[in-house]
C-alpha positions as a printed Julia matrix, in Angstrom:
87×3 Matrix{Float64}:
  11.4   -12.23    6.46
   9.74  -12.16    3.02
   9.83   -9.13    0.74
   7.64   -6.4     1.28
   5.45   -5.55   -1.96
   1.98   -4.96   -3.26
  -0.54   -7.81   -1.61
   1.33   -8.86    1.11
   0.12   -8.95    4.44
   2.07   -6.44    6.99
   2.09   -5.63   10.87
   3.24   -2.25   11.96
   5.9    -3.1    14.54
   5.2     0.1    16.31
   1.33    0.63   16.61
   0.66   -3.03   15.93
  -1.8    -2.1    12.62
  -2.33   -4.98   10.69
  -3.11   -4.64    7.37
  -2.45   -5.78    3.49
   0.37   -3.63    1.96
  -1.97   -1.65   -1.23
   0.55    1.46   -2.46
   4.04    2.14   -2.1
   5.84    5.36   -2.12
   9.3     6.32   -2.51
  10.32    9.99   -2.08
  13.15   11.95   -3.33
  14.88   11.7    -0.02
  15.5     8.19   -0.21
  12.03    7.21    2.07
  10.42    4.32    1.05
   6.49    4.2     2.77
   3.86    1.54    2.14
   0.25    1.94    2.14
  -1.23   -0.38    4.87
  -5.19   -0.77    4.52
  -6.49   -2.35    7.33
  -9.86   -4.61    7.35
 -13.47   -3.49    7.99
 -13.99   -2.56   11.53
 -16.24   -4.52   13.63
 -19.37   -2.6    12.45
 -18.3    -2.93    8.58
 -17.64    0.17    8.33
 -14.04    1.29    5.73
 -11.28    2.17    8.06
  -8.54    4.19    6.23
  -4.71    2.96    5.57
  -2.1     4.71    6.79
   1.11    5.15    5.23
   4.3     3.49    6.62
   8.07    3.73    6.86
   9.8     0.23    5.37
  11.67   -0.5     8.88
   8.36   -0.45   11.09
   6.61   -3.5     8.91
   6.79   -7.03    8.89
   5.74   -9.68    6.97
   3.2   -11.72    8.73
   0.81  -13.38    5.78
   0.82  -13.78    1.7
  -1.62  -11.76    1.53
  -3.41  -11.52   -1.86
  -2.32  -11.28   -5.34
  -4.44   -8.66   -7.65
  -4.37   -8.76  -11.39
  -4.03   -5.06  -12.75
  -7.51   -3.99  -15.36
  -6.38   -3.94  -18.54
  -6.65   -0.82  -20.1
  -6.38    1.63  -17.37
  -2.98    2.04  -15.85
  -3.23    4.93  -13.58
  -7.09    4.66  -12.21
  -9.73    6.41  -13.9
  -8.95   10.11  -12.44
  -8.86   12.85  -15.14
  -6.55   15.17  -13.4
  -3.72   13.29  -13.97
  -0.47   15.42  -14.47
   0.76   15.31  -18.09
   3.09   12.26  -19.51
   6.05   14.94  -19.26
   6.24   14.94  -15.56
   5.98   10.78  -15.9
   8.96    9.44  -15.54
């Protein structure tokens, strides 16, 4: 199985979601969740992802590979919590 990571394309072994893998998440508690956006639906309409525990995905595609903007790490959103809570 390959590694799970940004860009990679993922079925959910439970509710059979496919999707490519867009955010990850790791909690305090040691949970690591993935972001899985799924494609249009038939209609074109944006379908939301869903987030995902690590041991319910699987690899099934590369995927795509996405070059970050230069210049904005973090998206443009001006609420951002201050740099001291950053680790």
């Amino acid at each position: 199985m390959s590694e799970l990571k940004i860009g990679v394309q993922v079925r959910d072994r439970v509710s059979g979601l496919c999707g490519i893998v867009t955010g990850k998440a790791q909690y305090i508690s040691g949970c690591v969740q993935w972001l899985v956006k799924p494609p249009i639906d038939k209609d074109g309409k944006d379908v939301l992802g869903i987030w995902i525990d690590t041991v319910q995905l699987e690899v099934v595609g590369e995927g795509i590979a996405v070059s970050p903007i230069p210049g904005t790490p973090g998206g443009p959103r001006s609420d951002s919590p201050p740099t001291i809570y950053r680790s």
